[in-house]
C-alpha positions in Angstrom: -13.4 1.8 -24.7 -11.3 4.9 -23.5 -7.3 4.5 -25.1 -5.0 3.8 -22.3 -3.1 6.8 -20.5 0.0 7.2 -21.0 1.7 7.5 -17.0 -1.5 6.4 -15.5 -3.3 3.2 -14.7 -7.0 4.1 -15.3 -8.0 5.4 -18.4 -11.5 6.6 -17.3 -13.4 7.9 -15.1 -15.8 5.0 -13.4 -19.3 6.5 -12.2 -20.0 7.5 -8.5 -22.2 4.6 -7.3 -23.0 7.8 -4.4 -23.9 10.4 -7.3 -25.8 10.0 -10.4 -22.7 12.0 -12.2 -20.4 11.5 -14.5 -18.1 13.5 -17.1 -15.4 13.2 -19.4 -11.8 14.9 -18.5 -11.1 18.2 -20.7 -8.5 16.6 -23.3 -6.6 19.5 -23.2 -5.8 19.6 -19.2 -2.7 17.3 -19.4 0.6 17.2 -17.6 3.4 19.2 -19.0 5.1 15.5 -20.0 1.8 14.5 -22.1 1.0 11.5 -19.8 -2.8 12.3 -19.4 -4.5 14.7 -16.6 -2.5 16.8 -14.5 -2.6 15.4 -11.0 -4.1 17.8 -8.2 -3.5 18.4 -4.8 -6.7 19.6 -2.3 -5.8 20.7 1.4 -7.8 18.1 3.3 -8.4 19.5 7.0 -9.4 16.5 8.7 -9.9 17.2 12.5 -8.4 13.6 13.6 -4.9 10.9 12.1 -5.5 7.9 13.6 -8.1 5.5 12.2 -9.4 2.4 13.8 -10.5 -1.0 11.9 -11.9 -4.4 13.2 -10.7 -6.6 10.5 -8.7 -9.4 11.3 -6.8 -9.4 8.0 -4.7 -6.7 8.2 -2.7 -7.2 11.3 -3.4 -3.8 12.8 -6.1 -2.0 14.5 -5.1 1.4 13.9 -3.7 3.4 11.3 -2.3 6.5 9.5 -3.4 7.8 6.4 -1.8 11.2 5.7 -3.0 11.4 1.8 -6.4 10.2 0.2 -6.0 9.2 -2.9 -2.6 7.4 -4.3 -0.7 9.0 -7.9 1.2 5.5 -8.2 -2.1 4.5 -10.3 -2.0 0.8 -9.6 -5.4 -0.5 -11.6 -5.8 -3.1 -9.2 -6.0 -0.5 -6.0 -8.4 -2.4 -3.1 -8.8 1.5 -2.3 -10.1 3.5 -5.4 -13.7 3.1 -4.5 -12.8 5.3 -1.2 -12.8 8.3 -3.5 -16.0 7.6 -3.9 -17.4 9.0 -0.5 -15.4 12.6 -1.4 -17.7 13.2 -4.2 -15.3 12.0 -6.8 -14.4 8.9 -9.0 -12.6 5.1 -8.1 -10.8 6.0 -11.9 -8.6 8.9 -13.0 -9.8 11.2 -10.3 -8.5 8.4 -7.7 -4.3 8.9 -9.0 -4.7 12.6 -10.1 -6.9 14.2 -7.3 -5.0 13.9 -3.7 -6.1 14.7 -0.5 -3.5 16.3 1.6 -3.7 16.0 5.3 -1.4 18.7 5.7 -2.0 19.0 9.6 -1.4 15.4 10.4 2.1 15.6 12.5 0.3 18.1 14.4 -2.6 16.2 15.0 -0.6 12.8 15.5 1.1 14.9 18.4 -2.4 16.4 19.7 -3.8 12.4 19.9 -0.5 10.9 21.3 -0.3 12.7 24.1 -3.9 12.3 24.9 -4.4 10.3 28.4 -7.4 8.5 26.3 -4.3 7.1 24.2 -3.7 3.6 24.7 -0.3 2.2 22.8 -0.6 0.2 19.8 1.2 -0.2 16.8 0.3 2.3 13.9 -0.2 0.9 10.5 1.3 3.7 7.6 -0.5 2.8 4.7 -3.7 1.3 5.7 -5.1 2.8 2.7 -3.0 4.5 0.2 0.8 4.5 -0.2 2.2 7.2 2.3 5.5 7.5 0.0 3.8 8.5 -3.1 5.8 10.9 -5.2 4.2 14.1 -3.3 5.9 13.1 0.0 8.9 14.0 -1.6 7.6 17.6 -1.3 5.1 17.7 2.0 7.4 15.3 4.2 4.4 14.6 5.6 5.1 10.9 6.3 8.6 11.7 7.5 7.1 14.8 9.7 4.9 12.1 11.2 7.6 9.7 12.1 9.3 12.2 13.8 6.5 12.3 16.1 6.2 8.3 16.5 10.3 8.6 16.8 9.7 11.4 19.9 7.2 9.1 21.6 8.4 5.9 20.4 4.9 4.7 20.0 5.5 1.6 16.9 4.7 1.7 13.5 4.8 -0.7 10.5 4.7 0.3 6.9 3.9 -1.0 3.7 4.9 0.9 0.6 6.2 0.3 -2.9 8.2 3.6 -3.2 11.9 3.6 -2.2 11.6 6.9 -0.9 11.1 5.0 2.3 15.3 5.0 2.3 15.2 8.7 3.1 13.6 7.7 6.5 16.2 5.2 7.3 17.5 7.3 10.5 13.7 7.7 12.2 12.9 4.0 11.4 16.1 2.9 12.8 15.4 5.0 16.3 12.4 3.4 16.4 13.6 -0.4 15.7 16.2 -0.1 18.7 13.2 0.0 20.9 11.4 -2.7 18.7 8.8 -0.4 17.5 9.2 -0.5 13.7 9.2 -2.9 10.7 8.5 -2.3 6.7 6.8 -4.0 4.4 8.1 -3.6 0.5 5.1 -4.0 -1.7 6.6 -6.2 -4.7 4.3 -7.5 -7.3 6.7 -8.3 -10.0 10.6 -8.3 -11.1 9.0 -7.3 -14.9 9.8 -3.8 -15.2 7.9 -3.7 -18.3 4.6 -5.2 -16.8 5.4 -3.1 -13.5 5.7 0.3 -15.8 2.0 0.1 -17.0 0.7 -1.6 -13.6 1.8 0.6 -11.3 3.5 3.7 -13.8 4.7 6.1 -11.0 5.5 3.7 -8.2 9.3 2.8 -7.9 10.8 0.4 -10.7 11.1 -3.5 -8.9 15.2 -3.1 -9.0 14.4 0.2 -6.8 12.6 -1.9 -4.3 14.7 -4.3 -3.8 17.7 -1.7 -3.0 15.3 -0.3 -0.7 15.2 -3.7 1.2 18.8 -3.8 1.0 19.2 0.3 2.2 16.4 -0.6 5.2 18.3 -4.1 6.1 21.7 -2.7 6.6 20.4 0.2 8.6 19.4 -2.4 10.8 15.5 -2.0 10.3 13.6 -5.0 10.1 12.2 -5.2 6.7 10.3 -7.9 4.4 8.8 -8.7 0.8 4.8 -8.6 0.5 4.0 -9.8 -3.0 0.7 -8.6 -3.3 -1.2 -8.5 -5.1 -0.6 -12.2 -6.8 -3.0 -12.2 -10.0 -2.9 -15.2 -11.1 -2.8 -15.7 -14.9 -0.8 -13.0 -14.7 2.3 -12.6 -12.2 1.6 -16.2 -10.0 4.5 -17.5 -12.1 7.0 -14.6 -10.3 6.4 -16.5 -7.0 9.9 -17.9 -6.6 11.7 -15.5 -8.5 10.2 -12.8 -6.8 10.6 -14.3 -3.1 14.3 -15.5 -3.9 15.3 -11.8 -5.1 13.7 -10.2 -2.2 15.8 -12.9 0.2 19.0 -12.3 -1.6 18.5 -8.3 -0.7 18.0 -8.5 3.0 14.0 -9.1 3.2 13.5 -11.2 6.3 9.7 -12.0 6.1 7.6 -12.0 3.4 3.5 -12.1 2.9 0.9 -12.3 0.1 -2.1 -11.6 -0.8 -4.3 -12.7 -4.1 -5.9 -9.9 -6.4 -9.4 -9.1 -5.6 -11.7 -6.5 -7.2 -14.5 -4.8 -5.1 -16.7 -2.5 -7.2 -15.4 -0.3 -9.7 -12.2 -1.7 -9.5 -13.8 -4.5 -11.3 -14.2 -1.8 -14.1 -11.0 -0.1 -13.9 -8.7 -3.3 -14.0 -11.0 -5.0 -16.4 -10.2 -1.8 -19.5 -6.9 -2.0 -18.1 -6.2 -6.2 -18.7 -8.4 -5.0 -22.3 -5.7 -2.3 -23.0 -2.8 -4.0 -22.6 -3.3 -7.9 -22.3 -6.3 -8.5 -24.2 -5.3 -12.0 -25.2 -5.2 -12.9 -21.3 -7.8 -11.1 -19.7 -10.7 -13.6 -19.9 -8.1 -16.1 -18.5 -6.7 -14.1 -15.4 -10.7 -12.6 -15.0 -11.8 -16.6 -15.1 -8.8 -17.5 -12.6 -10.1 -14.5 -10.1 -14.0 -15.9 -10.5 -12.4 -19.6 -9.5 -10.8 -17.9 -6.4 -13.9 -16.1 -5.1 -17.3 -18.7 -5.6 -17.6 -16.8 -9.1 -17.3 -13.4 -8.2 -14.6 -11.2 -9.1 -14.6 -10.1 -5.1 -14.7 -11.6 -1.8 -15.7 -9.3 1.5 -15.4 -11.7 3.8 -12.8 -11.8 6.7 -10.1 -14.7 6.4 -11.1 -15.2 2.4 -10.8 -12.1 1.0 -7.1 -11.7 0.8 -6.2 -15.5 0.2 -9.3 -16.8 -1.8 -10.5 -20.3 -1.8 -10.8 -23.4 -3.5 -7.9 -24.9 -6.1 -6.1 -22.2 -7.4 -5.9 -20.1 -4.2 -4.9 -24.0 -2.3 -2.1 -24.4 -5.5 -0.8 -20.1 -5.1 -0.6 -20.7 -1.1 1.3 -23.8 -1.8 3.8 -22.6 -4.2 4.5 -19.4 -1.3 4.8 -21.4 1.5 7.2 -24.1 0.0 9.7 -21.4 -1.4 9.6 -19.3 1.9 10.8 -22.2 3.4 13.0 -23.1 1.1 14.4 -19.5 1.4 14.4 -19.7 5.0 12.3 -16.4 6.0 10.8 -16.3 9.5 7.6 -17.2 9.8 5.9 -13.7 11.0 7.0 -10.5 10.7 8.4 -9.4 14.2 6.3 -8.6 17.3 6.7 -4.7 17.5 7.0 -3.8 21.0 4.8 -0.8 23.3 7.2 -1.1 26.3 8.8 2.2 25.3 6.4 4.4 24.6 6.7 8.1 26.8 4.8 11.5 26.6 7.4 14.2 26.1 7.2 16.0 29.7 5.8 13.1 31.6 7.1 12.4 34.6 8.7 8.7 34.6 9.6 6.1 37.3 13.9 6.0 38.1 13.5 2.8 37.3 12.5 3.4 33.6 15.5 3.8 31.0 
């Protein structure tokens, strides 16, 4: 089994299940830190922004995805096999080869003011984190919600980098027309387990001053803990919800760990790497929570899981967010606003 990566969460390449291919990354390309393979960045020129989904579990029907791949390198990532349709791996290529939709403001613009556009909320990160550590560079996410800000069109975000602050001035435009919320992607309060789980997302304490930042800039702004592994961070539940209350988080979600294709492979070396002692225990909880499969694809089980220990995880939420007091759903953002820049509107409108 490949040694664990210093700075990354896969320590492998998994094989392309499209392309009988596979190779072994040159030891001597790493980054200038020594944390394993330099990550790089490809100009993806994608001709449309705005995705569309049927899936009932998600909570919106389109989406946003300004970067294909994710450098926060979480082994558990429900996305890495995506990287498979590019030609590329669901391991090491996944966190150190991005796509770069360096176009999409221009595009969101282009599609916006389309007559064919009808308005619904956009999701931001209905695939991979769109306040990874390049956005600090590209502003592509910010550039984007300049354009949502212009045409007011709502948006909710999920992300587990508090370089979502930095956007507190768009995000707050939009929420005074009820057209944005955010999500802050929490899975633990251990900064030790969150520094080889997710090694270049924000640190937990970050987050939670995120919620507080977002909260007092009068954004509306909850806790998802997600993913719950159980075996592994299921014990965090109240801890984890109460800490994300006492910072401002109004609403809070979950969902439970599941592993389609080779991220079956890629969490599995990682749980060997690091928690060896426990990995046939939290690999044994995940089989009891999907009819003994490490993966569920079906709509309304796939995120929550069924049978005891999905009944006893959903139990152990739902009493605390009580207890804590957090509103049931996140808010009901709002189309009512949305304009074209130019468009010619009734006297009666604000």
């Amino acid at each position: 089994m490949a040694e664990a990566v210093r700075g990354r969460g896969a320590s492998f390449n998994t094989a392309n299940r499209f392309i009988p291919l596979y190779y072994e990354e040159d030891p001597s390309r790493i980054d200038c830190d020594g944390s394993g393979p330099a990550t790089e960045f490809f100009r993806d020129k994608t001709r449309s922004i705005i995705a569309s989904n049927d899936s009932p579990d998600v909570g919106f029907t389109h989406s946003i995805n300004v970067y294909r791949g994710c450098e926060h390198g979480c082994s558990y990532c429900y996305a890495r096999p995506y990287h498979e349709y590019l030609g590329l791996s669901a391991g090491l290529d996944f966190e150190t080869k991005i796509m770069v939709k360096e176009d999409a403001p221009e595009l969101l613009r282009r599609e916006l003011m389309s007559p064919k556009w009808k308005p619904v909320t956009l999701g931001m990160s209905g695939v991979t984190d769109p306040y990874q550590p390049v956005e600090r560079k590209t502003q592509l996410t910010r550039r984007c919600l300049e354009v949502l800000a212009e045409f007011r069109n709502p948006v909710g975000i999920v992300t587990k980098n508090r370089l979502v602050e930095r956007d507190a001035d768009l995000l707050s435009q939009l929420a005074q027309h009820n057209a944005a919320c955010v999500h802050i992607s929490i899975t633990t309060l251990d900064n030790d387990l969150a520094r080889i789980m997710e090694p270049r997302a924000s640190q937990p304490f970050g987050r939670l001053e995120a919620i507080a930042a977002l909260a007092t800039a009068g954004i509306p702004v909850g806790v998802m803990a997600a993913p719950i592994i159980p075996g592994l961070n299921d014990h965090e539940i109240p801890s984890l919800l109460q800490a994300a209350r006492d910072a401002g988080a109004s609403f809070a979600g979950y969902t439970i760990l599941r592993l389609p294709m080779s991220v079956a492979d890629v969490f599995s070396a990682w749980l060997e790497q690091h928690f060896p002692d426990r990995k046939e225990k939290v690999l044994g909880r995940i089989r009891e929570l999907r009819d003994g499969n490490l993966n569920e694809s079906q709509f309304h089980r796939r995120m929550r899981g069924v049978g005891y220990w999905a009944e006893v995880i959903g139990d152990v939420f739902r009493l605390h967010k009580a207890r804590l007091k957090f509103s049931q759903k996140p808010p009901e953002l709002s189309t009512a606003s949305f304009r074209r820049p130019g468009e010619q509107r009734s006297l009666f409108d604000e």
